[in-house]
C-alpha positions in Angstrom: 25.5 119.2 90.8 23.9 118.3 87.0 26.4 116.0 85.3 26.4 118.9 82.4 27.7 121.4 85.1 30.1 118.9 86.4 31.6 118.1 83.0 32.1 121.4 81.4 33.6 122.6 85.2 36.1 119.4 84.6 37.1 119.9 81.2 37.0 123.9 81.2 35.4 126.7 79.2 37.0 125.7 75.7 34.8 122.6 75.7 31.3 123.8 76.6 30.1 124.1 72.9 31.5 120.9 72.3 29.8 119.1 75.4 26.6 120.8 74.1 26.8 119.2 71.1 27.7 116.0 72.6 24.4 115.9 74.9 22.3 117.2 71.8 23.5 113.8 70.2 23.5 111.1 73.3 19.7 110.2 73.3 21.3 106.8 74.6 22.9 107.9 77.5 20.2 110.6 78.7 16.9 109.0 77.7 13.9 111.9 77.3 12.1 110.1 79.9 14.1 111.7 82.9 12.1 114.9 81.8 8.7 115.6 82.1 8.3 117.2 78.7 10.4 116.5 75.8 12.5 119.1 74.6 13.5 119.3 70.7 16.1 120.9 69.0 16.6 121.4 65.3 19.8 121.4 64.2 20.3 125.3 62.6 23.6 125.1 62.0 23.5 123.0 59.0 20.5 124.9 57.6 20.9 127.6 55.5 18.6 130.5 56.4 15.8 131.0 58.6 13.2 133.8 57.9 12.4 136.0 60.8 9.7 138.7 61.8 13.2 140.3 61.8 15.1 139.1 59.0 16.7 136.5 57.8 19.8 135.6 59.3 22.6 133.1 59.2 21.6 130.6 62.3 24.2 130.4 65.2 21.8 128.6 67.6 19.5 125.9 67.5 16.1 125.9 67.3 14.5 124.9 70.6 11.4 123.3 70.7 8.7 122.6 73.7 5.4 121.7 73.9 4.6 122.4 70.3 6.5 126.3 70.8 9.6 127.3 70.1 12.0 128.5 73.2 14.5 131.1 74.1 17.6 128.9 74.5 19.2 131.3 76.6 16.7 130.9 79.4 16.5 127.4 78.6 20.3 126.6 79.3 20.9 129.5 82.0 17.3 128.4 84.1 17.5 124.6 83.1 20.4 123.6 81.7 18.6 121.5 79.5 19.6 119.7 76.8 17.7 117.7 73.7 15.7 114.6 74.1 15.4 114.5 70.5 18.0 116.1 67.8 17.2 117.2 63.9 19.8 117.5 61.9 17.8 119.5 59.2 20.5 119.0 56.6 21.1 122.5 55.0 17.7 122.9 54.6 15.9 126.6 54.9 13.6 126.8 58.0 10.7 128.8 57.2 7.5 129.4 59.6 4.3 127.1 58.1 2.4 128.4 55.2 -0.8 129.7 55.7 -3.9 129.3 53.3 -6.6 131.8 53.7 -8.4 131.2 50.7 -8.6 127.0 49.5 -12.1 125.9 48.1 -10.9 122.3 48.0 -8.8 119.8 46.1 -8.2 115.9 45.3 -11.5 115.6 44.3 -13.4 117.4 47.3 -15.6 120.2 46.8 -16.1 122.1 50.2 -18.8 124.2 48.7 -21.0 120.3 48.7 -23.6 119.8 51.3 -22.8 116.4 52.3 -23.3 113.9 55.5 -19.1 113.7 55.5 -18.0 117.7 54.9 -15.5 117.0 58.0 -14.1 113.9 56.1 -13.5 116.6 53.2 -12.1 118.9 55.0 -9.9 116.5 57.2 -9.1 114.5 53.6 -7.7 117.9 51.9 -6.0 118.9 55.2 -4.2 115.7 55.3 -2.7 116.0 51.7 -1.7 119.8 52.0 0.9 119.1 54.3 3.1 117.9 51.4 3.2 121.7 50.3 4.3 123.0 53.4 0.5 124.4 54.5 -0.1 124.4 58.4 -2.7 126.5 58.7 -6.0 127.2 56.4 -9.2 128.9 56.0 -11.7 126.1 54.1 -13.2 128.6 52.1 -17.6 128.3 50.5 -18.3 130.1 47.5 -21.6 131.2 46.7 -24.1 129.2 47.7 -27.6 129.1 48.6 -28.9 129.1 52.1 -29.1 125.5 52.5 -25.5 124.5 51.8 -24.5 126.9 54.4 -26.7 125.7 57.6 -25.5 122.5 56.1 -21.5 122.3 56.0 -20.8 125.2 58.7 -22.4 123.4 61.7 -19.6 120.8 60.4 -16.2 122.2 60.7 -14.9 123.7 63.6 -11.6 125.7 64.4 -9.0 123.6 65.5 -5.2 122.9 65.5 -3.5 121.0 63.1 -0.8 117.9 63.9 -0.2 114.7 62.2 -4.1 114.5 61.0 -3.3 117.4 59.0 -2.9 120.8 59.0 -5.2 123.3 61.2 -8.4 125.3 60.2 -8.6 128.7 60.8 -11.9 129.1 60.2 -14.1 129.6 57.1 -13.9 132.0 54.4 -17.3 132.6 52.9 -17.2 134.4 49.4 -20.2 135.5 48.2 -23.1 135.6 48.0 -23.2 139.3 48.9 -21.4 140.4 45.7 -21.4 141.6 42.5 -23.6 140.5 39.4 -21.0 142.5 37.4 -18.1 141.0 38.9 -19.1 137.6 39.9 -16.6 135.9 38.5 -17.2 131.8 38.2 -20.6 132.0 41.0 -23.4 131.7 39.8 -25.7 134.6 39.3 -28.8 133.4 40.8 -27.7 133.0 44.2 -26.5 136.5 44.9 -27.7 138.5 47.4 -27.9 142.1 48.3 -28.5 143.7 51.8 -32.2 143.2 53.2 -32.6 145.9 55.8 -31.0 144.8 59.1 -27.4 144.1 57.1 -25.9 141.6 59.6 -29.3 139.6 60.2 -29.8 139.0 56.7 -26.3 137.6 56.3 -26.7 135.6 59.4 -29.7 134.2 58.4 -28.2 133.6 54.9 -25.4 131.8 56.5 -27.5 130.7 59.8 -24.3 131.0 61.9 -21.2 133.0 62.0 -19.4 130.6 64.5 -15.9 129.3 63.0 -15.8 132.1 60.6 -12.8 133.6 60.2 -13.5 135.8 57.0 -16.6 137.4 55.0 -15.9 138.8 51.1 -18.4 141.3 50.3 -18.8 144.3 47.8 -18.7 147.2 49.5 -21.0 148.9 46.6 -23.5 147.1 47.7 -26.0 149.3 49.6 -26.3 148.2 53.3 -22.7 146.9 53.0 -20.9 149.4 55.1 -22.9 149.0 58.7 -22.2 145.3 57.8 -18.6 145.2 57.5 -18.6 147.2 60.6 -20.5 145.0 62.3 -18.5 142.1 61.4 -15.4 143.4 62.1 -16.5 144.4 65.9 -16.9 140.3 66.2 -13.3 139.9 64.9 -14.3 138.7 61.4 -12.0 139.9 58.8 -13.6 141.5 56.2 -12.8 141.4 52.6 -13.6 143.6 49.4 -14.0 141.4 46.5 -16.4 140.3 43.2 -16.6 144.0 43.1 -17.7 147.2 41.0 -16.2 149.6 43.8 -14.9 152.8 43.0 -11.9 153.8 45.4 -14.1 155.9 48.0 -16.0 153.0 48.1 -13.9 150.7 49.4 -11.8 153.6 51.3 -15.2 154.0 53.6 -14.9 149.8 53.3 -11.7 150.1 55.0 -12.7 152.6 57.8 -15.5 150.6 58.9 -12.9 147.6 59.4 -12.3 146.0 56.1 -8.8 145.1 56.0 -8.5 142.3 52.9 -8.7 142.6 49.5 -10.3 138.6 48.0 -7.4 138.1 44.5 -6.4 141.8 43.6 -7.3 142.6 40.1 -9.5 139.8 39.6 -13.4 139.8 40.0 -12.7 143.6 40.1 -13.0 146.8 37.8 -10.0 147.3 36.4 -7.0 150.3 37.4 -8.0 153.3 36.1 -5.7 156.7 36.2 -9.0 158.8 37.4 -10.1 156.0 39.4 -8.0 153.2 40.8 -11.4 151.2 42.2 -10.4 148.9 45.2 -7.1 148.6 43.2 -6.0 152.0 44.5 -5.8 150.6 48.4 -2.3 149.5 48.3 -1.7 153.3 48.2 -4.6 154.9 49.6 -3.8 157.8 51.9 -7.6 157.6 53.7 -6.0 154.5 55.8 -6.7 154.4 59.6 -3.6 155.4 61.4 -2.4 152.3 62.7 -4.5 150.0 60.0 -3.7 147.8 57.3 -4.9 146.3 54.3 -3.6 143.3 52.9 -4.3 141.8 49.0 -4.7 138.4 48.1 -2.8 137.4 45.2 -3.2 133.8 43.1 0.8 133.7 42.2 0.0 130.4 39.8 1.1 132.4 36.8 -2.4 132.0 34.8 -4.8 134.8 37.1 -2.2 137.4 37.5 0.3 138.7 34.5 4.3 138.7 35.8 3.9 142.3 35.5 1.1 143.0 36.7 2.2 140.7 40.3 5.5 143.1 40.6 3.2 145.8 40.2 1.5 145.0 43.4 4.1 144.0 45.4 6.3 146.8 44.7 3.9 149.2 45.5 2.8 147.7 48.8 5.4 144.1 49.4 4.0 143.6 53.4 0.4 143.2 52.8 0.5 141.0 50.3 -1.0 137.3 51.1 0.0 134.5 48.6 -3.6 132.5 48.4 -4.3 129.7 46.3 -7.4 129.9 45.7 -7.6 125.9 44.7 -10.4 124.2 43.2 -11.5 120.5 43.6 -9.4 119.4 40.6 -6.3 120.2 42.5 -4.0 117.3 42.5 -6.1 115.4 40.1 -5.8 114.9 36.0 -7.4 117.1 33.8 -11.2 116.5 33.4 -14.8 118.0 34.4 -15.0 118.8 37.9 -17.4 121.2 40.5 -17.0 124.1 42.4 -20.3 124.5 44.4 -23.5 124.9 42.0 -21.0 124.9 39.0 -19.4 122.9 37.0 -15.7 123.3 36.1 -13.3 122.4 33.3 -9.5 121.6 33.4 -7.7 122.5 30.1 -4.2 122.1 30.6 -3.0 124.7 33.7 -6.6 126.7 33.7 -10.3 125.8 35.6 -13.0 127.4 33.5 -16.8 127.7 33.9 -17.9 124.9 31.7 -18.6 126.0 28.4 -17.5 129.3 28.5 -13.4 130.9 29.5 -14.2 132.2 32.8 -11.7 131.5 35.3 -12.5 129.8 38.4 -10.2 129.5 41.0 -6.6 127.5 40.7 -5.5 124.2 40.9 -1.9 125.7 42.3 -0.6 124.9 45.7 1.2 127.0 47.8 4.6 125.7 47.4 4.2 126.6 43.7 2.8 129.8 44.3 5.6 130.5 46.5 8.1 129.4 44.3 6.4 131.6 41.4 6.1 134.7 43.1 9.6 134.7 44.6 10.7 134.2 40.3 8.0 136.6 38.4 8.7 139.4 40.7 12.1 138.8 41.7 11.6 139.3 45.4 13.8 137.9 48.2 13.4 134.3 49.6 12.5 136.3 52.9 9.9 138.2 51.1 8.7 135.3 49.0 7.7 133.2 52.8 6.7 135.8 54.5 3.8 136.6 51.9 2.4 132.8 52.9 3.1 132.4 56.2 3.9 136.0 58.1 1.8 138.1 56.3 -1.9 136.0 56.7 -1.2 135.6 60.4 -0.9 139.3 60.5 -4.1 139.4 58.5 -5.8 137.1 60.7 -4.4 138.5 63.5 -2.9 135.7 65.1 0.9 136.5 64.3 1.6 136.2 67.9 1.5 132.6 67.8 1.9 131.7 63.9 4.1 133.1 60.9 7.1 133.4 63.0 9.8 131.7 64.6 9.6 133.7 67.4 10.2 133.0 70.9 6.7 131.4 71.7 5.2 130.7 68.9 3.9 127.9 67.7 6.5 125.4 66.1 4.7 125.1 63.0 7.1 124.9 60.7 8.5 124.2 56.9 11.8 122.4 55.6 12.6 124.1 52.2 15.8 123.2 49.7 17.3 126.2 48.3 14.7 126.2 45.4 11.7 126.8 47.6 10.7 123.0 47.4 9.5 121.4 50.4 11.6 118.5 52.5 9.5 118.3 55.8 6.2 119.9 57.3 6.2 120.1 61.4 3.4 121.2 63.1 3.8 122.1 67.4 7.7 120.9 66.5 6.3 117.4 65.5 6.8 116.0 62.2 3.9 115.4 60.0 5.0 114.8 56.3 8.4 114.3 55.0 9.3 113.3 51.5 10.1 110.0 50.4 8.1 109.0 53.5 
């Protein structure tokens, strides 16, 4: 008979939770090594509240933890009677699935839109140092580029997970080149592109490979776009409309080819219009796919997006939209001259211009303060602050079965918050990776 059985049969029902508790805490006396894989639990009892595909909720279990997923304790303790190798007392401390990054261009001084011998080094560097704001998960993203700078860094980077190296990429997020001149925002003109006849083959020989990508921006004005958003989304590309002069049919057709993203709502974009909304007018579009969504990136960093104009959005349409920071080499770094691909960029105070000129280009947020700046300009829940960087781009992405939860099975990728949204601990498959003060 298990010494657990044994003990709660000799001191009766009344003392089961208590002898639970007990084993949770006597690592000593039952040493992880008598199992043959080690089984975490977080403490959820202290914590405050835990976000949920569901809900949040006031925690009355632990959270279980095997082989990097999280467990149903029910099955655990009814099939196994298993108890904790390792304990977490996570100290009052909000629980929140990882935060996912779809759009990042770089930060601490690298550039990921720089052909270089060392792009992985990059990429691995700025991976490493995101874990501090609570980001698991990312999509490196290129902007605009010419053809050499993509056969150059793609071959580099591949999909993979995250753990204590840092935190996982997704895949890439190409912006541009196949955009607008009107709308191009911070890339530089003479490396847009339009649509050669044969749509896809032109982009792929633009980009020479579509392995590891995990999103293409386009303008869906541009003539050849629709059989190419089409196309991409039959490979499982997600396809997004931005750096646009779209009217709304435009990007309504966009959307029933397969386009389901929208790159920083109302920037790069024509603005809302009464008689025409432009791409704008998605987040209430009736022409939507039974059964589709759309979801809106939005840089909450309280310089590309007016408080009003944020509530706006998210009242009109709060589960599609995706908190991105859309970060630029200088962030983390002092104020000074930095790049973004073929550009150079200033820092003057909180905003990255084109040099010489006041046009925008990117952030140098991160997504803990995007988080916490969303969640105050438009007065949204905590739940609904979270879920907008970590639920909401798995759902985009499509990979919500394992990440943006804290389901039973997912992936244990996970964030430690204090009660103003700042971030304690990072875990990635239930293994810490960054803690503060350590």
């Amino acid at each position: 008979m298990p010494l657990l059985q044994a003990m709660e049969q000799a001191c009766g029902d009344i003392q089961v939770t208590a002898i639970h508790a007990w084993f949770r805490h006597a690592r000593g006396y039952f040493p992880g090594a008598q199992r043959e894989k080690t089984l975490l639990a977080m403490s959820m009892r202290s914590c405050g509240q835990t976000p949920t595909d569901g809900g949040i909720h006031e925690p009355t279990e632990d959270l279980w933890v095997r082989e990097g997923r999280i467990l149903d304790p029910e099955k655990l303790f009814f099939d196994e009677q298993g108890y904790a190798d390792k304990h977490v007392d996570c100290e009052g401390s909000i629980i929140a699935p990882g935060f996912i990054d779809v759009q990042i261009n770089g930060g601490y001084g690298i550039d990921f839109s720089q052909a270089s011998e060392d792009v992985s080094d990059g990429v691995s560097f700025v991976a490493k140092k995101i874990l501090e704001h609570g980001v698991t998960s990312f999509c490196p993203t290129l902007v605009t580029s010419p053809p050499e700078v993509y056969h150059k860094v793609l071959p580099q980077v591949t999909v993979h997970d995250g753990g204590p190296h840092g935190a996982g990429v997704l895949g890439f997020h190409l912006e541009g080149p196949f955009i607008s001149a009107e709308k191009k925002g911070a890339h530089p003109e003479k490396y847009l592109r339009t649509f050669k006849s044969g749509g896809l083959e032109h982009l792929m020989e633009v980009y020479g490979s579509l392995d590891d990508v995990a999103i293409v921006t386009l303008a869906p004005e541009l003539p050849g776009s629709q059989s190419v958003v089409r196309e991409l989304s039959q490979r499982g590309i997600t396809v997004s409309l931005g750096h646009s002069a779209a009217d709304l049919s435009q990007a309504e057709e966009a959307v029933q080819q397969g386009a389901s993203f929208i790159t920083h709502l109302f920037n790069a974009m024509l603005p809302f219009h009464h008689r025409d909304p432009g791409i704008v007018g998605l987040l209430t579009s009736d022409r939507i796919p039974a059964g589709r969504a759309v979801y809106y990136g939005m840089i909450a960093d309280g310089i590309h997006t007016n408080p009003a104009a944020l509530r706006i959005a998210h009242r009109a349409h709060p589960s599609g939209l995706v908190l991105v920071t859309d970060a630029i080499t200088a962030m983390g770094l002092p104020p000074g001259r930095h790049t973004l691909g073929q550009q150079v960029i200033e820092i003057q105070g909180l905003h990255a211009y084109v040099a010489g000129t006041k046009t925008l280009s990117g952030s140098i947020a991160t997504m803990d303060m995007c988080v916490r700046h969303f969640k105050q300009a438009s007065g949204c829940s905590v739940q609904e602050a979270l879920e907008a960087a970590s639920l909401h781009p798995a759902q985009l992405l499509g990979i919500s079965p394992k990440k943006g939860k804290l389901d039973y099975g997912s992936d244990a990728d996970l964030v430690l918050l204090d009660e103003g949204l700042n971030v304690k601990a990072t875990y990635i498959s239930g293994e810490e990776v960054w803690r503060k003060g350590q």
